[in-house]
C-alpha atoms as one frame of an Amber mdcrd trajectory, in Angstrom:
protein
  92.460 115.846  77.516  94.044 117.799  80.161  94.226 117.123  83.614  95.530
 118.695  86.840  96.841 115.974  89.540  97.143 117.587  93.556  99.125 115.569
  95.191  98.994 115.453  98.816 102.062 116.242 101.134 100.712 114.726 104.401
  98.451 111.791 105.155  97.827 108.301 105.488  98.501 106.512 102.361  99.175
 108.262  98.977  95.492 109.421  97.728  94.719 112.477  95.518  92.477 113.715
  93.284  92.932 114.285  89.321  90.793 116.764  87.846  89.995 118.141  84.405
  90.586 121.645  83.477  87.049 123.196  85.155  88.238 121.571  88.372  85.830
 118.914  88.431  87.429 115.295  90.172  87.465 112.929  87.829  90.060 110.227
  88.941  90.998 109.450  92.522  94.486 107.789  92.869  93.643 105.535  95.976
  97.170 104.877  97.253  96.831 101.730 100.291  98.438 102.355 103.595 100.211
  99.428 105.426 100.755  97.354 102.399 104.451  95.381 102.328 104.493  96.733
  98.199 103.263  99.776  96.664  99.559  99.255  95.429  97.458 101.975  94.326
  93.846 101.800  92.551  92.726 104.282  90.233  89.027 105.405  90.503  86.492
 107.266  88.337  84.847 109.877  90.363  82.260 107.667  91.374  84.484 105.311
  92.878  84.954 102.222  90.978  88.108 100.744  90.073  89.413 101.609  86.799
  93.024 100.006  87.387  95.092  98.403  90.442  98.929  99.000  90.419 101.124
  97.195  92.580 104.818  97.153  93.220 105.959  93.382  91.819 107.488  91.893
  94.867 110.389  89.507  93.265 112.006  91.190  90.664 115.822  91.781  89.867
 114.951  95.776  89.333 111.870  97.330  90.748 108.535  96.933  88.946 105.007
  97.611  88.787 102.354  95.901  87.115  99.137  97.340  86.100  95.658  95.440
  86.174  92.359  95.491  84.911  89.953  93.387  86.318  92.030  90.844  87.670
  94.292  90.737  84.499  97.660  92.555  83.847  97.375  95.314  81.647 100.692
  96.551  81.822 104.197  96.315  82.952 106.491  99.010  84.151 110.326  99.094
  84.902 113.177 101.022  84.200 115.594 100.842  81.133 118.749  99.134  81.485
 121.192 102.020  80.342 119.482 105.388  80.724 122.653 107.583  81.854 121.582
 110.923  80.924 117.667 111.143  81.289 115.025 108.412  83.633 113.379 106.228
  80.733 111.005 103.525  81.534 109.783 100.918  79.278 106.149  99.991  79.550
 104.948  96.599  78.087 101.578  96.121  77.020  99.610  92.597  77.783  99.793
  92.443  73.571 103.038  92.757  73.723 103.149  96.257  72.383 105.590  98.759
  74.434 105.486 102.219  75.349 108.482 104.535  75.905 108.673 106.960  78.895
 111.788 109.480  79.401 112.309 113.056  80.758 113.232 114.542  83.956 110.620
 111.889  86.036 111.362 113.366  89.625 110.665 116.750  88.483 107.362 115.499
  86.739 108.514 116.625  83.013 108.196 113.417  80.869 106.348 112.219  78.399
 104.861 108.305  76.897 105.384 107.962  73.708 104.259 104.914  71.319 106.949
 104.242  68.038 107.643 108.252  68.234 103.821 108.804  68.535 103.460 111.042
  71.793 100.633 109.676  74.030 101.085 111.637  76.914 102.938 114.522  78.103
 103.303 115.263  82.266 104.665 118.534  83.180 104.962 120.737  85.901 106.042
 123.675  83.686 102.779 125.049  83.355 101.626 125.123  86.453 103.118 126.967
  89.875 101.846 124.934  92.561 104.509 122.669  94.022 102.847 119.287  94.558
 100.635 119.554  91.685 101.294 118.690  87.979  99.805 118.240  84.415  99.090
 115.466  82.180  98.387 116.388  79.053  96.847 113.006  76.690  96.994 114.225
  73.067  95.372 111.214  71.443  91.321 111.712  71.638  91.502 107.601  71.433
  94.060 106.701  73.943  92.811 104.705  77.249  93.557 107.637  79.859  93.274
 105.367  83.185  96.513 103.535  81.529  98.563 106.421  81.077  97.397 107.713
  84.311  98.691 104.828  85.975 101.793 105.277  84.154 102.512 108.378  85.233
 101.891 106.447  89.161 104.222 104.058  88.159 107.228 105.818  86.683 106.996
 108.682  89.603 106.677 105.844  92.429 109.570 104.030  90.827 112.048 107.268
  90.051 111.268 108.607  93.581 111.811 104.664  95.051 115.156 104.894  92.776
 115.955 108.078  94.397 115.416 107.414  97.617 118.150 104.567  97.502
């Protein structure tokens, strides 16, 4: 599954559209405007809530946590000792965990499960500034997860960056 994220450069709060690759919206990233943490929801193109990610407010290094239906699906935050490229570990409610790592503030990284890739997000193919690519390669994987992801590790590397 391909899809094309626009993100938008002005506006109140952080919402854009993800579409597939005949341009039809099928995700809205909701971001919420005058929130004291990050908190985004992540809607099907009809407009219900697939998943909610928020910023954790009391943690030693920043975090996000992603829910479904009132339960935490996931957990996001940045390795310890990444010197030479941004990885991210992402721990699953099960306990299982997800590796992310690439270039994150120039939107080339991928999520990979035990050396399984998941998920690759790239601008490389595309030439519009503000918009990028996330490619999911497994037919089964749950996309509004790795969409949310993707939210989490760019909020958190640009966050990071910003510092």
């Amino acid at each position: 599954m391909r899809l094309l994220v626009r993100e938008r450069i002005f506006g109140i709060g952080d919402d854009y559209w993800i579409e597939d690759t005949e341009g039809r919206k099928v995700f809205l990233v909701d971001g919420k405007a005058m929130r004291v943490r990050d908190t985004f929801e992540l809607k099907d193109a009809q407009g219900r809530i697939l998943v909610e990610i928020r910023q954790k407010l009391l943690s030693l290094r920043d975090t996000m946590l992603i829910e479904r239906d009132g339960e935490q699906l996931a957990k996001v935050k940045k390795k310890h000792l990444s010197l030479l490229r941004n990885h991210y570990r992402v721990t699953l409610a099960d306990g299982t965990e997800l590796d992310v790592s690439g270039k994150v503030l120039d939107r080339e990284f991928a999520v990979d499960y035990d050396g399984e890739l998941l998920a690759q997000i790239s601008r490389r193919w595309l030439s519009l500034r503000d918009t990028y690519g996330i490619d999911i390669v497994r037919d089964d994987a749950d996309a509004s997860l790795l969409i949310a992801v993707a939210v989490c590790v760019i909020v958190l590397a640009e966050k990071e960056h910003d510092d």
